[in-house]
TORDO-882835 format. One record per residue (C-alpha): x, y, z. Coordinates in steps of 0.02 Angstrom, whole numbers, padded with zeros to 5 digits, always signed. Example, Ala and Ser with C-alpha at 12.3 -4.5 7.8 and 13.67 -1.06 7.14 Angstrom:
// TORDO-882835
+00615-00225+00390 +00684-00053+00357 
END
This chain:
// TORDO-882835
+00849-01342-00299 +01022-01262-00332 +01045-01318-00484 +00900-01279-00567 +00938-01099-00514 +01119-01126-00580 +01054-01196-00735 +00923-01041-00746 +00808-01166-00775 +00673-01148-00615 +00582-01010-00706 +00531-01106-00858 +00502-01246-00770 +00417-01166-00635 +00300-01080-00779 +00273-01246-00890 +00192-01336-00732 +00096-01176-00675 +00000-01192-00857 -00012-01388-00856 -00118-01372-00672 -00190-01201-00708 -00258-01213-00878 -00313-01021-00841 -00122-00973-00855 -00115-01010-01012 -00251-00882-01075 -00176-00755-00951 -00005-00762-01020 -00072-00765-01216 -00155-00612-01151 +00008-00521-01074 +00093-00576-01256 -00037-00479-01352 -00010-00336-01223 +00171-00358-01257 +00175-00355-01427 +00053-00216-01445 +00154-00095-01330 +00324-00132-01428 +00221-00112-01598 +00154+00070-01533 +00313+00114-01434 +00457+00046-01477 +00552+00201-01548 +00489+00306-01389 +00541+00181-01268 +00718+00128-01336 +00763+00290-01353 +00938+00314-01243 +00960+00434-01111 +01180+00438-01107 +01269+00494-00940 +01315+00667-00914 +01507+00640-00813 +01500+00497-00707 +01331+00441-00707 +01229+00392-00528 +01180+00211-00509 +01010+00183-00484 +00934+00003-00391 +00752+00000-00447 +00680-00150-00326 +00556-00219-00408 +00546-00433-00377 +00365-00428-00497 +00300-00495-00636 +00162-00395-00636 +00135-00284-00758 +00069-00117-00715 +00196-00121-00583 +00355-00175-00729 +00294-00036-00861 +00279+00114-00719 +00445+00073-00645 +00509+00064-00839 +00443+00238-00868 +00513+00326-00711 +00668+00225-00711 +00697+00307-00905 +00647+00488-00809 +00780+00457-00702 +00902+00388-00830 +00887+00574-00919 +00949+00645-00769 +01112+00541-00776 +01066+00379-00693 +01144+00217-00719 +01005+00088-00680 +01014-00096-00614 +00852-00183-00613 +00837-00302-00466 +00683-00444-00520 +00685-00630-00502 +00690-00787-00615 +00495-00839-00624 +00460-00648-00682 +00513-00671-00872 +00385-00535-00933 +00483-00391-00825 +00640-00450-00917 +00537-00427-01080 +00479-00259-01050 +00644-00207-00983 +00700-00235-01135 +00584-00156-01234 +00617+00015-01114 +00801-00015-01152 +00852-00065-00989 +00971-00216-00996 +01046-00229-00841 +00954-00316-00706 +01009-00448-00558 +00903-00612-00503 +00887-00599-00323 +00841-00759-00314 +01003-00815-00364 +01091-00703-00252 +00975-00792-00094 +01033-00962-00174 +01228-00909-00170 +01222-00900+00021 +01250-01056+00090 +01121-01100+00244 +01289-01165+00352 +01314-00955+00373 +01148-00950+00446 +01085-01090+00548 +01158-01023+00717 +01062-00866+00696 +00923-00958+00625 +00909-01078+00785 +00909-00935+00906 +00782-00843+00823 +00666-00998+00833 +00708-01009+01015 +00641-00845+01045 +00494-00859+00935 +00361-00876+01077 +00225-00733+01017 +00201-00626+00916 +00254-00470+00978 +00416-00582+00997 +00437-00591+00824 +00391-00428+00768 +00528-00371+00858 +00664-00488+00766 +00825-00406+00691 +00968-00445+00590 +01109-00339+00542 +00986-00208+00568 +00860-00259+00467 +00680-00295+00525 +00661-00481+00491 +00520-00530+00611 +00391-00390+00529 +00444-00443+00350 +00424-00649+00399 +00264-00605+00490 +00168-00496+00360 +00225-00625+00222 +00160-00780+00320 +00000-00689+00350 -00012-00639+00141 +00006-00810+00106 -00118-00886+00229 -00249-00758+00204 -00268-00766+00402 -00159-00713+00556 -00037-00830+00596 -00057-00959+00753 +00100-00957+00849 +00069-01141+00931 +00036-01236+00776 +00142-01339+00715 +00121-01274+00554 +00166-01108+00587 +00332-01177+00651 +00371-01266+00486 +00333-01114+00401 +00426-00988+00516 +00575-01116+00523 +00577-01102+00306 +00524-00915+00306 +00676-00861+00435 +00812-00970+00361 +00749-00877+00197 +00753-00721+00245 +00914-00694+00350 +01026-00763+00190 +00913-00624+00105 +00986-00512+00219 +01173-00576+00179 +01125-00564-00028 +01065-00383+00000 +01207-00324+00085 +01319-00412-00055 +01227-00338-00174 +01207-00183-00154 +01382-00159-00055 +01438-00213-00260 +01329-00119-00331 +01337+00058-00221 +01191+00117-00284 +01139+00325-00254 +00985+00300-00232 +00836+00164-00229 +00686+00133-00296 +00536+00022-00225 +00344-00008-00239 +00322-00136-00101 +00462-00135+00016 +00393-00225+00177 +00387-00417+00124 +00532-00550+00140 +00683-00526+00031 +00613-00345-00035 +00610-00278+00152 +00815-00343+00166 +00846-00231-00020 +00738-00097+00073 +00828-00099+00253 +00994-00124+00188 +00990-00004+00082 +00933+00132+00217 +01076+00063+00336 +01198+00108+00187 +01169+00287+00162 +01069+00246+00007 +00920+00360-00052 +00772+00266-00039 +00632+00320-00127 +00453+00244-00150 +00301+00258-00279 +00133+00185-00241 -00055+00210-00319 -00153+00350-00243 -00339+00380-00208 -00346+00445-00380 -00319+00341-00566 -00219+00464-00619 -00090+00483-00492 +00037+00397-00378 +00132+00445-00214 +00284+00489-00197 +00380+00460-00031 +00570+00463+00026 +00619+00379+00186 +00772+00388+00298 +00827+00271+00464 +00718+00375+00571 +00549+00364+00457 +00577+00186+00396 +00413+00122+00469 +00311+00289+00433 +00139+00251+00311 +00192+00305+00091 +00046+00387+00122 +00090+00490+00288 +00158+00675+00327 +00324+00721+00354 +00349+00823+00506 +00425+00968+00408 +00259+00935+00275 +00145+00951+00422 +00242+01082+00519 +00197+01229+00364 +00028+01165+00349 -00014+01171+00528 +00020+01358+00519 -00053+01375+00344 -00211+01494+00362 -00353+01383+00305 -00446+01472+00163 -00631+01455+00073 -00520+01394-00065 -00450+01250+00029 -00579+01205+00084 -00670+01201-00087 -00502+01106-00137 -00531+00974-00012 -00731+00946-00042 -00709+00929-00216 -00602+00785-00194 -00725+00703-00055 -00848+00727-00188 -00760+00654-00344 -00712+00501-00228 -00870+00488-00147 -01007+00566-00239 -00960+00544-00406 -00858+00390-00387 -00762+00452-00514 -00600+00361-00450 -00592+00179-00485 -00410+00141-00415 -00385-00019-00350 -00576-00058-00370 -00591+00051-00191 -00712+00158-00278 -00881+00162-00162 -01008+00069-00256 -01196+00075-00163 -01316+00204-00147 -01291+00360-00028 -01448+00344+00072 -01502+00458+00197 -01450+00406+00388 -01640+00348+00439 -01644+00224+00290 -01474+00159+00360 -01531+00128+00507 -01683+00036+00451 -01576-00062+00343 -01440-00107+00472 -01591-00116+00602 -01495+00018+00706 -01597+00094+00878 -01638+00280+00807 -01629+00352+01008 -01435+00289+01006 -01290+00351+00958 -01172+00261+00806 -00987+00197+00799 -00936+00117+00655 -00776+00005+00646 -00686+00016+00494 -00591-00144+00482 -00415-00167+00379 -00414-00309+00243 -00353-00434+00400 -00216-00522+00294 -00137-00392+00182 -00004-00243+00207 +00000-00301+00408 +00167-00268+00521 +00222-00133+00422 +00190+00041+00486 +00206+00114+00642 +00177+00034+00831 -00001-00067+00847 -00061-00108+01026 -00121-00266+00963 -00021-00412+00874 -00119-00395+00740 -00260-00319+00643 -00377-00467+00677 -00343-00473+00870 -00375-00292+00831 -00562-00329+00753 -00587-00473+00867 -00546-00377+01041 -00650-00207+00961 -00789-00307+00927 -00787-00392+01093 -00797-00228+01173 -00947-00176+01052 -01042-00329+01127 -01037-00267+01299 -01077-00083+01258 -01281-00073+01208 -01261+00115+01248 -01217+00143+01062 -01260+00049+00907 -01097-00052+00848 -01061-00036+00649 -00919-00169+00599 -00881-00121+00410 -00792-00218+00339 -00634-00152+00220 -00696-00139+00045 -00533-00207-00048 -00608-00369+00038 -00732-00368-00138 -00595-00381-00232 -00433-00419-00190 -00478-00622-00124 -00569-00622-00310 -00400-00568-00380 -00301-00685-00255 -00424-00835-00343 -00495-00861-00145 -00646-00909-00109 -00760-00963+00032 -00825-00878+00174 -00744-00696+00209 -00604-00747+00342 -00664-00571+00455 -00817-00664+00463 -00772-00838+00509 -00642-00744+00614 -00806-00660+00719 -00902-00827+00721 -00742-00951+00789 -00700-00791+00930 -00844-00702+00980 -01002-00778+00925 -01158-00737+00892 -01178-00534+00894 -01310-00441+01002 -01425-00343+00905 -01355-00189+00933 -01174-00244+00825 -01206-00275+00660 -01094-00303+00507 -01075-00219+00362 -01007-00319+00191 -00888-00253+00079 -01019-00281-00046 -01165-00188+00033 -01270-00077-00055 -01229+00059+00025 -01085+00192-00025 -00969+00246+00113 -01009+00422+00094 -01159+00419+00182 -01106+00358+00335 -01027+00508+00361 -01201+00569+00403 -01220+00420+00526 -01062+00399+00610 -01019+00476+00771 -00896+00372+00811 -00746+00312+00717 -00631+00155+00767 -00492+00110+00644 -00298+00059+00697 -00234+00200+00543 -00356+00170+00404 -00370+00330+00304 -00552+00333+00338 -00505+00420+00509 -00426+00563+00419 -00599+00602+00324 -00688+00547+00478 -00603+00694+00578 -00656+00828+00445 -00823+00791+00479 -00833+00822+00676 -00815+00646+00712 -00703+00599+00849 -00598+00442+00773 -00540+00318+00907 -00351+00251+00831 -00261+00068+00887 -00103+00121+00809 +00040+00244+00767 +00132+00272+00596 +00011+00372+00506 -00100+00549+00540 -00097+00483+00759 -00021+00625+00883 -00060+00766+00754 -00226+00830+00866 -00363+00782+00787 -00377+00567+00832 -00418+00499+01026 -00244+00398+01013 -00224+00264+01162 -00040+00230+01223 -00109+00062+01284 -00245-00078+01263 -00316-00048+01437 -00353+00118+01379 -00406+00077+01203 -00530-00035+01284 -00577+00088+01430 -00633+00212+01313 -00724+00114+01179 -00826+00045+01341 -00870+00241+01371 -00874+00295+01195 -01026+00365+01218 -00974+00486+01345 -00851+00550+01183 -00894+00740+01114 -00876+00770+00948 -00709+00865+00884 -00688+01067+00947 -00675+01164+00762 -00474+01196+00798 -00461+01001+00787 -00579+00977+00625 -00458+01116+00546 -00305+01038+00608 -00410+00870+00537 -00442+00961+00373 -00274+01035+00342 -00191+00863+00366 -00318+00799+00238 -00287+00940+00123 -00109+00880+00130 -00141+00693+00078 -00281+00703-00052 -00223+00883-00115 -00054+00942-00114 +00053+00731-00092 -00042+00642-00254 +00095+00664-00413 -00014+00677-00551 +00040+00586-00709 -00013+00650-00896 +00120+00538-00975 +00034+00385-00961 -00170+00319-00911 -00199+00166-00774 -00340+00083-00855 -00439-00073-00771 -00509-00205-00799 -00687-00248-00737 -00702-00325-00559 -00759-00479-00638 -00597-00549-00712 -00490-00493-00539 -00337-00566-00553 -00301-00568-00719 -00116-00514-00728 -00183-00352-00842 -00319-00332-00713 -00235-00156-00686 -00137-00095-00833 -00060+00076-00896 -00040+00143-01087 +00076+00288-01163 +00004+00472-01189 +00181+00526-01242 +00216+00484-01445 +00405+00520-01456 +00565+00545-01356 +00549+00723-01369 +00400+00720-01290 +00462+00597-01131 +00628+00713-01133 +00485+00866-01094 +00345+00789-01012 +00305+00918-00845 +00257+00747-00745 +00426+00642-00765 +00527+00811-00754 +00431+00837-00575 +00451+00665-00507 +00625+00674-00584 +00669+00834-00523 +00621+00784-00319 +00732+00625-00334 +00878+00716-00397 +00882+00887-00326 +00766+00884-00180 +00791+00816-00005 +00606+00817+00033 +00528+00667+00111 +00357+00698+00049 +00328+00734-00132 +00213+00882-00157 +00132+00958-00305 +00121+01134-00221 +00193+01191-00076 +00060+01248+00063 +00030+01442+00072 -00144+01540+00084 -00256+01571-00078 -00194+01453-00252 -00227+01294-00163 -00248+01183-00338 -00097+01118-00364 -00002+01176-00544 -00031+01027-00644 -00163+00959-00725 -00346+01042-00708 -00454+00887-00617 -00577+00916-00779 -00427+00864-00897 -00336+00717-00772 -00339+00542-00889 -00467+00443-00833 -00479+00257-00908 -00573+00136-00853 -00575-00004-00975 -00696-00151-01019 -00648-00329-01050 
END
């Protein structure tokens, strides 16, 4: 309603009735108060401390639209490194996420703009023709990943946030799915209209995001590309105690965060590949694996690392044959957004693989199923049946014995089916990157991330996708030019593009209270503005936003011998994982 947006009123509302249904809210949000009130108690002087303009002073858009907090205090903190350097920041959240306005506060940064309010100040008469044809041409998929308005890519950002919502792909003949498109569209074309006012107001230098694919963020994110603006974003890593760091332009919009740059892959490719890289790169396949010393986004392997004849007992795999594991994506989550996919969607992806599997015996058929599955429908307060495997059941059926399934929750860590695994089928997953530094040929549905670089079997169709899963067999393993080509890519991600923080420690909480708002949660190592003036981390990540035209951020830059990158020794990184 308007007027309850006029009146600023929806958010309080909007919270009131969220605790009167969900009695759970109510403990959650006493629990983000305590957080609050601790953090201003123990860093209130560090935080408020101002950061004044040198000359006239960039504007900054940090893009944020969360409530969440891990997500409000890191955008705080490099928002303030970037304020040191000159920049004039303008906080762009919504009217439901009071806590951001709270912290923003508490990090000095008063200035901020409800989107949500912009949306509401365009009225729908300026978009109902558009609106109408694009529901005219909505007839499939592909169709509407292929939508654009004023240059911005509406039908991904509708699609992928349909599909969050729904926990499923989306049906295209439903009824429902036409309601939904009809109020998802009409949405997110006036977001379009509200970004473009916005930030043609504002005229920002540069831009910062987290998630930048979804509808309303994706207009901020588009726009902003279309208007010269620097466009920069962060996102968690494979390791707690870092974060990537990626800059985009109108040619790399739809590239993966956690991808190469051409120039990035251009000096590794003809970087001579040393004992010491290669120590570089095992020791983090061993910390992640191994060790599970990383517990980011609960994606740490749990299990056991059994040998590859107790796997196959377990799985009830045919010892004479030949494995291929299918490492599935979480189905509903982070879908439409990078790259070209030769199917509409990551479940007609599974569901089409797995078909395939059925009528190959020649090999045994792995379908593992993505991890983050353990978690993230826990933290989403979902439950039920997995959807990948009512997904399997409603349209393929019962499974031969020679395809078998393997839970997110199985007792069995991911590392060792890198003894097993001959075979690896993912659309971009970054399990084909580690896949390839083993020898093992990886089988890719998908462009956007590490495909066309050498060392993945990349299909330019599904015919041919299809074609050579049904001879997979016939498949050799990688030459050793394409396992180094595999390992120096690899080297790249897990090595050289993680910015590793000393400033401030993610902790977690355990996976039994998932979606708790603190469920993932940061604290300060720094004690006083000197110290956040001269911290190495915030003057790197500072530094490459202001000074650098690099897409990819990178600790080191890739040469022969030194490959550890100069910051923190992995002994010494900040490690926290907390209990309840």
């Amino acid at each position: 309603m308007p007027w309850l947006v006029r009146a600023r009123l929806r958010g309080p509302l909007a919270a009131t009735w969220r605790g009167l249904t969900h009695p759970r809210t109510i403990r959650d949000q006493w629990d983000v108060r305590r957080d609050y009130r601790a953090f201003r108690r123990q860093h209130r002087a560090l935080l408020a401390s101002g950061a004044p303009s040198v000359g006239r002073a960039k504007r900054l858009l940090v893009v944020s639209l969360s409530d969440w907090v891990l997500q409000v205090k890191t955008e705080s903190i490099l928002t303030k490194a970037l304020q040191a350097r000159g920049y004039e920041p303008l906080m762009v959240t919504h009217s439901e996420a009071t806590w951001a306005r709270r912290y923003y506060r508490l990090f000095g940064l008063n200035r901020w703009v409800l989107f949500d309010q912009k949306i509401e100040e365009i009225p729908i008469t300026l978009v109902t023709q558009d609106l109408e044809h694009f529901l005219n041409q909505a007839s499939s998929i592909q169709a509407i990943k292929k939508f654009q308005y004023r240059g911005v890519n509406i039908g991904r950002q509708v699609l992928a946030t349909m599909t969050r919502s729904l926990y499923a792909s989306c049906d295209v003949t439903s009824a429902d799915f036409r309601r939904r498109l009809r109020t998802a569209l009409r949405q997110s074309l006036r977001s379009v209209l509200a970004a473009e006012r916005l930030i043609d107001e504002y005229r920002p230098d540069a831009a910062l995001f987290l998630e930048k694919d979804y509808l309303g963020i994706g207009s901020l994110y588009d726009v902003s590309l279309n208007r010269g603006v620097d466009t920069v974003q962060w996102c968690l890593a494979h390791r707690d105690d870092s974060f990537m760091l990626k800059r985009f332009s109108s040619e790399t919009r739809n590239l993966h965060p956690k991808s190469l740059s051409a120039t990035t892959w251009e000096a590794l490719s003809q970087m001579p590949w040393t004992a010491e890289h290669e120590a570089a790169l095992e020791r983090e396949f061993t910390l992640r694996y191994r060790e599970g010393k990383w517990v980011s986004y609960y994606n740490r392997p749990a299990g056991s690392v059994k040998p590859p004849q107790e796997i196959r007992r377990q799985l009830g795999l045919d010892p004479s044959k030949k494995t291929a594991v299918v490492f599935s994506h979480v189905l509903w989550d982070s879908t439409f957004f990078w790259g070209e996919d030769l199917f509409d969607d990551y479940a007609e992806w599974l569901v089409e693989t797995v078909k395939v599997a059925c009528r190959n015996p020649a090999v045994n058929w792995v379908i593992k199923l993505h991890p983050a599955n353990a978690w993230k429908l826990i933290r989403e307060g979902v439950r039920g049946e997995l959807y990948d495997r009512r997904l399997l059941q409603e349209r393929v059926g019962a499974l031969p014995a020679h395809v078998q399934i393997l839970d997110p929750d199985a007792d069995l860590n991911t590392y060792a089916l890198f003894g097993l695994t001959d075979y690896c089928v993912t659309v971009r997953g970054t399990i084909g990157t580690e896949m390839a530094c083993h020898g093992i040929p990886v089988l890719t549905a998908g462009t956007g991330r590490y495909s066309g670089f050498g060392f993945t079997i990349d299909s330019s169709s599904r015919d041919a996708y299809v074609q050579r899963l049904a001879r997979i067999q016939d498949i050799p393993p990688l030459s050793a030019a394409q396992v180094i080509l595999a390992k120096k890519y690899a080297y790249g991600i897990f090595v050289l593009r993680p910015w590793k923080v000393s400033s401030f420690e993610n902790t977690y909480l355990p996976l039994r209270v998932g979606g708790h708002p603190l469920d993932h949660n940061l604290d300060m190592v720094l004690r006083s503005p000197e110290e956040f003036a001269t911290a190495p981390d915030l003057r790197a990540f500072a530094q490459w936003v202001c000074d650098a035209h690099d897409l990819d951020f990178l600790s080191a830059q890739p040469r022969a011998g030194a490959p550890t990158p100069a910051a923190l020794p992995l002994s010494e990184a900040p490690v926290v994982a907390r209990a309840a």
